[in-house]
N, C-alpha and C positions, 0 to 999 in steps of 0.2 A: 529445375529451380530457375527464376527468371533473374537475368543478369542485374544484378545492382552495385555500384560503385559511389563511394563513402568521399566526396571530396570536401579537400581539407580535414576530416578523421585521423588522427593520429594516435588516437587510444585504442590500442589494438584488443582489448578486449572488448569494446563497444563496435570494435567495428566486425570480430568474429561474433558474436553474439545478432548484431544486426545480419548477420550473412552478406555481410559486403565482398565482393572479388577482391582477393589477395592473394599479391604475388610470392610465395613462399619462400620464402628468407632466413628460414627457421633452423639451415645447416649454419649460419653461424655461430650459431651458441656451441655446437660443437669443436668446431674447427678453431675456434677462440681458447674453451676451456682445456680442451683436451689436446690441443698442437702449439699451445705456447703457454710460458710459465713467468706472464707478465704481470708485475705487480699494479703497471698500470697503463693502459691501452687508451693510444689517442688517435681519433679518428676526423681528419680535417675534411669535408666536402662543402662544397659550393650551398648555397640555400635551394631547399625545395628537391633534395636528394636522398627522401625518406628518413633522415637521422631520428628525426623524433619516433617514430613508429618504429623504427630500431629498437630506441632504446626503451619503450613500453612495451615490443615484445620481452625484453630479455625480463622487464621487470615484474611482468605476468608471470615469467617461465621459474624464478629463480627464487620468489617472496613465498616465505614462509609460512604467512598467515592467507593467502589464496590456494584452492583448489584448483589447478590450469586442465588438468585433463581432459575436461569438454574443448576448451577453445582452441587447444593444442589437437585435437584426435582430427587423423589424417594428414597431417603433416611431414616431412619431410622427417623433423626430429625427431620423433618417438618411435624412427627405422633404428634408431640408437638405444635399446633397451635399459639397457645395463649403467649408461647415463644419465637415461631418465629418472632411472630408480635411485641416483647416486644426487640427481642433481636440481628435479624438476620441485618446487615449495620447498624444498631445503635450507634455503639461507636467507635472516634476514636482508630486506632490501632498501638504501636508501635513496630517493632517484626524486632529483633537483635540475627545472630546469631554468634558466638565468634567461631567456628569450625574451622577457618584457622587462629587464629591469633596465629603464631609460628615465630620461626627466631632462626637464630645459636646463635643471642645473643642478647638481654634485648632492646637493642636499634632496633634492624631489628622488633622484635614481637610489638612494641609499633608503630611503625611506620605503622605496620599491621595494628592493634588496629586503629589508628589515618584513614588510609583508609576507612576503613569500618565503621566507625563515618560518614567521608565525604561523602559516597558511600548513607548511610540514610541520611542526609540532602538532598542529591538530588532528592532521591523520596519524600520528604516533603518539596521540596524548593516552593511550592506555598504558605508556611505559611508566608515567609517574604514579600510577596505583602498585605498584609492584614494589613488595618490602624491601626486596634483596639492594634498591638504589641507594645512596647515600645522600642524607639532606641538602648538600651541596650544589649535586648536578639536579638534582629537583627543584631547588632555590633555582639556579642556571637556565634549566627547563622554562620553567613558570617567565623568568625575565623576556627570553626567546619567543612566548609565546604571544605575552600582555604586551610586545616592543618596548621594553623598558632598557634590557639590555644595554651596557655599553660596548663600544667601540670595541675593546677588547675581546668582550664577550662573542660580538660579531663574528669576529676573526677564528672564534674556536669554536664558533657554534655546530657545526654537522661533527665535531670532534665527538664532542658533547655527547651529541644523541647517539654516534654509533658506540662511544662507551658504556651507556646507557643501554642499547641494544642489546650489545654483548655480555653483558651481566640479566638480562631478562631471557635472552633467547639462548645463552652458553655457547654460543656460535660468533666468527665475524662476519664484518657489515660488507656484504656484496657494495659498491657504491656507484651510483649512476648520475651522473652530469650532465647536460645536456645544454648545449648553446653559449659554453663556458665562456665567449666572448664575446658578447652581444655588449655586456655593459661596457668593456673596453671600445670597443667600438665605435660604440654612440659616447662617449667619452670624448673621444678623439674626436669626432665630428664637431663637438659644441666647445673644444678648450682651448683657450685665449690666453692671452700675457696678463691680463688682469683675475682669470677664472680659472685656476690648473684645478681641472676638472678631471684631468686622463691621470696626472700626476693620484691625487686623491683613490680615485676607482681604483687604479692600481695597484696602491698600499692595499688597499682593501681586500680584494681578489685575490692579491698574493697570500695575504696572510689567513685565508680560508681554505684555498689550496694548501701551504704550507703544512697547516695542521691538522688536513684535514689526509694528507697523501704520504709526508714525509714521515717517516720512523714509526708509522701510524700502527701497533699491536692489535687494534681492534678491528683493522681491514682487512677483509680475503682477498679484493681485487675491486679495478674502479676502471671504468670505460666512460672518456671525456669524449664529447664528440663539441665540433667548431668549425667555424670557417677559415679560418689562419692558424698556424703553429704561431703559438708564442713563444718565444727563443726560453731557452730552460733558464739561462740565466737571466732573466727575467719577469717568469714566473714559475717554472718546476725547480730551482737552484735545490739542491737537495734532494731530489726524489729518485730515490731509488727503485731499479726494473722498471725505469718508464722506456715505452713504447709507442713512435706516433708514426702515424699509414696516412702518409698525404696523394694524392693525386696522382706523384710521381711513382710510387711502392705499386709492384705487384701483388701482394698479396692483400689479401680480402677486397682483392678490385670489384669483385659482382657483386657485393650486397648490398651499397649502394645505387641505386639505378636499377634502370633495367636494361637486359641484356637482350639483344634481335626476338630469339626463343620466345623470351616472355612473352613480347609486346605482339609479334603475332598470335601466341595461345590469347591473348588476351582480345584482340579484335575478334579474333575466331569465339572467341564466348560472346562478345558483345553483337555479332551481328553484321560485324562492318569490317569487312574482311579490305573490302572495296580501298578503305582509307592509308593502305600501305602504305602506298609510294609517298603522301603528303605528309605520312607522321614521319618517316622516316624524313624526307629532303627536311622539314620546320624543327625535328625535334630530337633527333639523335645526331652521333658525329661528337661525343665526347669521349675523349679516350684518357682512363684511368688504371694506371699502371700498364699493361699490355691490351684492355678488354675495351671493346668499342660501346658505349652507351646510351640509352635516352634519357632523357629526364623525366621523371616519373609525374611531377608534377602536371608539367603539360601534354604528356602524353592521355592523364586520365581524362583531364578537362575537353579536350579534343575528344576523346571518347563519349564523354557525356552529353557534350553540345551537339554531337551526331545522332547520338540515340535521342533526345528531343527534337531535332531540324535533323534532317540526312541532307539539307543543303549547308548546311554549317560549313565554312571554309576555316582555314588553318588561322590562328592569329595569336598576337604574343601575350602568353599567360605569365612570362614569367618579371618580366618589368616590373610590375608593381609590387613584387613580393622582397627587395633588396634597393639599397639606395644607389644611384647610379653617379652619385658625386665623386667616384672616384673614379670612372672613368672621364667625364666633363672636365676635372681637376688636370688629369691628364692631358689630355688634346691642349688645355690651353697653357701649358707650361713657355715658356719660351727660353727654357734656359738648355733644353736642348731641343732639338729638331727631330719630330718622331713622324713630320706630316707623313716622309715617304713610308715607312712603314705600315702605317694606316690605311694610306692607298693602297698597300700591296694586298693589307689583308681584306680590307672592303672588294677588293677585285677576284677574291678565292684563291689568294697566293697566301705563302710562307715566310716567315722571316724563324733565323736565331736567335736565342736567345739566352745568355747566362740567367740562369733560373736560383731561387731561394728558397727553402719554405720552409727558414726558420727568422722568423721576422717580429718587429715590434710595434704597436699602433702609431704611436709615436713620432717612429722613422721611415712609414710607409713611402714619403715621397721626399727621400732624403736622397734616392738616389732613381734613374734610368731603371734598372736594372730590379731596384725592391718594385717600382709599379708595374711592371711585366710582370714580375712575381706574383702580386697581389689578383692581378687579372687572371691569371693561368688558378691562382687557388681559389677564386670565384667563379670561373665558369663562361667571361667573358671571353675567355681565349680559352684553347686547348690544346695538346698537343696532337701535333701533323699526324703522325702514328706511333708505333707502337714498340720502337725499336727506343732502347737505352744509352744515353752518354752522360760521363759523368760530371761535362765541362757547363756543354751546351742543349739547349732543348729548341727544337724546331715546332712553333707554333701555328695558330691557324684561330678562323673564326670557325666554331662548329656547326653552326647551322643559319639556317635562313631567320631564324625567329632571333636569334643574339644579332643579325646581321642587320639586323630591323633599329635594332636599340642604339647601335654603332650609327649609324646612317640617320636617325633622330638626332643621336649626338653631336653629329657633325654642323648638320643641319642646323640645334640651337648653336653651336659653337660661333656657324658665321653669321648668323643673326647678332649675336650679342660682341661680333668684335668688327664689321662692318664700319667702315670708314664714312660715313652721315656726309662728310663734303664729299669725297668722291663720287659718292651715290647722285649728291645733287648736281655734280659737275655732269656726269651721265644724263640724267633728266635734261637738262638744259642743250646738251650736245641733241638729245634726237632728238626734242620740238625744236630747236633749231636748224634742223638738218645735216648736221656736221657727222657725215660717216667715219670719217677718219677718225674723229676725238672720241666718238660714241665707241667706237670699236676696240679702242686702245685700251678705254677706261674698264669697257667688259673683259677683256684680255689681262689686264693688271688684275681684276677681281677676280679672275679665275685661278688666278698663280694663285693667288693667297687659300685657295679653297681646298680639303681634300674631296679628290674626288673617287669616286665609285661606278659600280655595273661596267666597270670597264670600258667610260667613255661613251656607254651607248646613247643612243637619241633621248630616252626617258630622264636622263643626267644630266643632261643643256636643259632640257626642257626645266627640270627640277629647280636646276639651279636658276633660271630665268627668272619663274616664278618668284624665287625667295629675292631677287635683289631690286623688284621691282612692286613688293608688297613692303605697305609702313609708310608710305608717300601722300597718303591722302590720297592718292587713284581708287578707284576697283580694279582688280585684277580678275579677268574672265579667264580659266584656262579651258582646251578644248569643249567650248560650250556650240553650240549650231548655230550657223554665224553665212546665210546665203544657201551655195550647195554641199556644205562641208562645215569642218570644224579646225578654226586655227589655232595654231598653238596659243597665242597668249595676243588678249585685247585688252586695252592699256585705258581706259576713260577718265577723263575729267571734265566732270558731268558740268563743273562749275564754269569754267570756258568754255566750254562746249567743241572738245578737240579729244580725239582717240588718236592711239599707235598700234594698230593691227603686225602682228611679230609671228615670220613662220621660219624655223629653225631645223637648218639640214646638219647633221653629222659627214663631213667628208672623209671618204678613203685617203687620201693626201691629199698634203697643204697644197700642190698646182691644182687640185680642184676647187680650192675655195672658191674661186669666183664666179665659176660656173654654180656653184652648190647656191651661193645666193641668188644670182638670176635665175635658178628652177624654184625658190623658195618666192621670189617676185612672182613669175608665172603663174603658180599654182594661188598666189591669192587672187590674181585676177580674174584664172577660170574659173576658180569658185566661185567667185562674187563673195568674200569676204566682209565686205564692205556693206553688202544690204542688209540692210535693218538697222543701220546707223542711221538713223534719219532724224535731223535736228543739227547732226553735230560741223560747226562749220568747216573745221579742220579733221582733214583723217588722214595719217603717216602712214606708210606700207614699206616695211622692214623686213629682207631677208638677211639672217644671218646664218653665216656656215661655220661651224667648228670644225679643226684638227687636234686632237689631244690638249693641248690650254692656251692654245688660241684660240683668234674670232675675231670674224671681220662683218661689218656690218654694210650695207647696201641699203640706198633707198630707191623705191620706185614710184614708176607716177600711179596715181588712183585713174581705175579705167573707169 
């Protein structure tokens, strides 16, 4: 059978039907139903960590009104006989998932909300032909379905239908949630002193949950899955045999993600055996509970991009799939001081960290301490490894491709908080020749910067780059320029004057000044300068860094 893989597929019967490679996942349904006697099971991971095809496998495996035996045969869980027979289309199923219910404001998301209520009553609209209902939740139904429903109604509505359920089917409502925090979330993102938008969602959410989990007769059991614990008293207040597996929990660590095992059985099907070490260094390195992980998402996309280009190199798939305003929000806090931290993890170190992962949208950055939280239950961070405490958790960035997004981040950070007079105080210092003031001024810009790669030469250079782009100049970086290629040429085409800038990293500070006379040297054995032709003025700048400092040098043009 020739390898195919289902990206972005999350319906897992379309995508066993399609013969797409799937990673078998399918002992959870076991080790869930038959190893704990939760009324209701919360499962918090990061975005793009399989939840949804979770929870469409279970909803294939467990609904009543489907046949699974085909898309299930071969799998891991029908080695569970006696199970299957006990548990496979057995019980109705109600399975909602919240992932698009958003809107620029409280009204547009609720109206979402109110859709996708509608949107399930229609795949269950055969329950209001059944006599056994009572006019009532049929009235109820019908509201549910036309969106006429009030507020009220809302708040009880999957009640509703698994009561309803349960008198058509004589059984209870398996129940399935999926993304149960998306509209808090984006709630939070858009609410104002004028717009309590989060406040709103809230009531709302609560009071579906509530009714829908709390004291609830007609439920067998209900697996929410999310990217944050919402604090019980906040939104489970009341719910009994609740159960939530964050990040931190060892148990059922491997059914999100993939585990080493997989991802090589998996290259090994696809061909590209070759891609090991890149998926591994870009795409794993997250550790959840004791088990070390990839991410699923970008691991297939890397697969896929190989099997069409075998020159496809590694890049980051997962940015665009989650908002990164909470980290951005982060770095520019100033009410405490995280730069050193930042550096330490942009460098491939650790730091401590009191951890939470029972938290509210609301107070996400109420304190130090919840936004490390928040990162560690997104994915931006992870823990170091794999050992438990109960105080502290030792963090880390997990791979190259989050390392990516951090280092963007920082990037727009000193763009958008960049001191505009100091910058032009620096322009005026190097066409005026003034090494001293030019150097002092890059030296104070670099204090303020985090920095990363650990200092190395690519880091000045980067950093060069960015405080010297936004001027009106063109910025040339290593372009071919004589016999070589200099770090950075500075043009202003409209005076007709460049700044040729070649940029050593020193081993110590007593090297700096040697480091800028070899950065001298090396433009004039290039010839740097040729194919400047026109411009009257042309500056030749070595500067050498030591950790965040920098001293600047000018030389004569040969």
């Amino acid at each position: 059978m020739a390898f195919k893989i289902g990206i972005g597929r999350s319906d897992f019967e379309a995508l066993r039907e399609a013969n797409n490679y799937y990673v078998d996942k399918t002992e959870f349904l076991y080790e869930l139903v038959n190893d704990t006697d939760n009324t209701v099971s919360l499962f918090t991971r990061p975005r793009r960590f399989g939840k949804t095809l979770m929870m469409s496998m279970m909803e294939n495996f467990f609904n009543i009104n489907k046949d699974s035996r085909r898309i299930f045969s071969g799998l891991n869980i029908t080695k569970h006989e006696d199970f299957c027979k006990e548990w496979m289309n057995q019980y109705p199923v109600l399975f909602l998932s919240l992932k698009d219910i958003e809107g620029e404001t409280f009204e547009d998301a609720y109206e979402m909300l109110k859709i996708r209520i509608s949107e399930l009553c229609q795949i269950h609209s055969n329950l209001e032909k059944n006599d056994k209902l009572n006019k009532s939740d049929i009235d109820s139904f019908d509201k549910l379905l036309f969106r006429t429903a009030e507020t009220a109604e809302i708040k009880s509505s999957l009640k509703t239908i698994m009561r309803m359920m349960r008198i058509v089917y004589g059984k209870p409502v398996i129940f399935l949630l999926d993304e149960y925090d998306v509209p808090l979330a984006r709630a939070s993102e858009k609410d104002t002193t004028e717009n309590k938008f989060y406040v709103r969602m809230l009531d709302i959410i609560r009071g579906i949950m509530s009714t829908s989990l709390k004291d609830n007769e007609y439920l067998k059991f209900a697996v929410i899955t999310g990217c944050l614990r919402i604090s019980k008293e906040s939104i489970f207040t009341g719910t009994n045999n609740f159960k939530p597996y964050s990040v931190l929990d060892r148990r059922f660590s491997t059914y999100f993600g993939f585990v080493e095992k997989e991802v090589d059985e998996m290259l090994e099907a696809a061909g590209v055996k070759e891609l090991t070490h890149d998926v591994k260094e870009w795409y794993d390195g997250y550790v959840i509970g004791d088990e070390y992980l990839y991410c699923p998402w970008d691991v297939i996309n890397y697969i896929s991009d190989n099997i069409y280009d075998r020159n496809a190199r590694p890049k980051n798939y997962w940015k665009n799939t989650s908002h990164n305003g909470i980290l951005l929000s982060f770095v520019k806090r100033n009410d405490f001081d995280v730069s050193g931290k930042f550096e330490k993890l942009l460098n491939g170190g650790c730091i401590v960290q009191r951890i939470s992962d029972e938290l509210t949208y609301d107070t996400l950055d109420a304190s130090e301490d919840n936004l490390w939280s928040v990162l560690l239950m997104t994915g931006y961070v992870t823990k170091a490894d794999n050992r438990e405490d109960e105080e502290t958790v030792r963090i880390k960035i997990p791979n190259k491709e989050i390392a990516s997004i951090f280092e963007d981040t920082v990037i727009r950070l000193f763009n958008d908080t960049l001191d505009i007079s100091r910058q032009k105080e620096m322009m005026e210092a190097f066409w005026s020749r003034d090494e001293i003031q030019a150097g002092k001024i890059v030296s104070d810009l670099l204090w303020d910067t985090i920095s990363f790669n650990d200092y190395h030469e690519d880091y000045y250079h980067a950093f060069l780059t960015g405080i010297f782009v936004g001027h009106g100049y063109e910025v040339e970086s290593n372009k071919e320029k004589g016999l070589g290629r200099p770090d950075i040429v500075l043009l202003d085409r409209s005076n007709r004057r460049a700044i040729i800038i070649e940029a050593k990293k020193s081993v110590k500070e007593t090297d700096m000044d040697t480091d800028c006379e070899r950065a001298i040297e090396q433009i004039n054995k290039q010839r740097y300068s040729d194919g400047l032709y026109g411009y009257k003025q042309i500056l030749c700048y070595g500067i050498a860094f030591f950790q965040k400092q920098a001293k600047v040098k000018i030389g004569d043009r040969p």
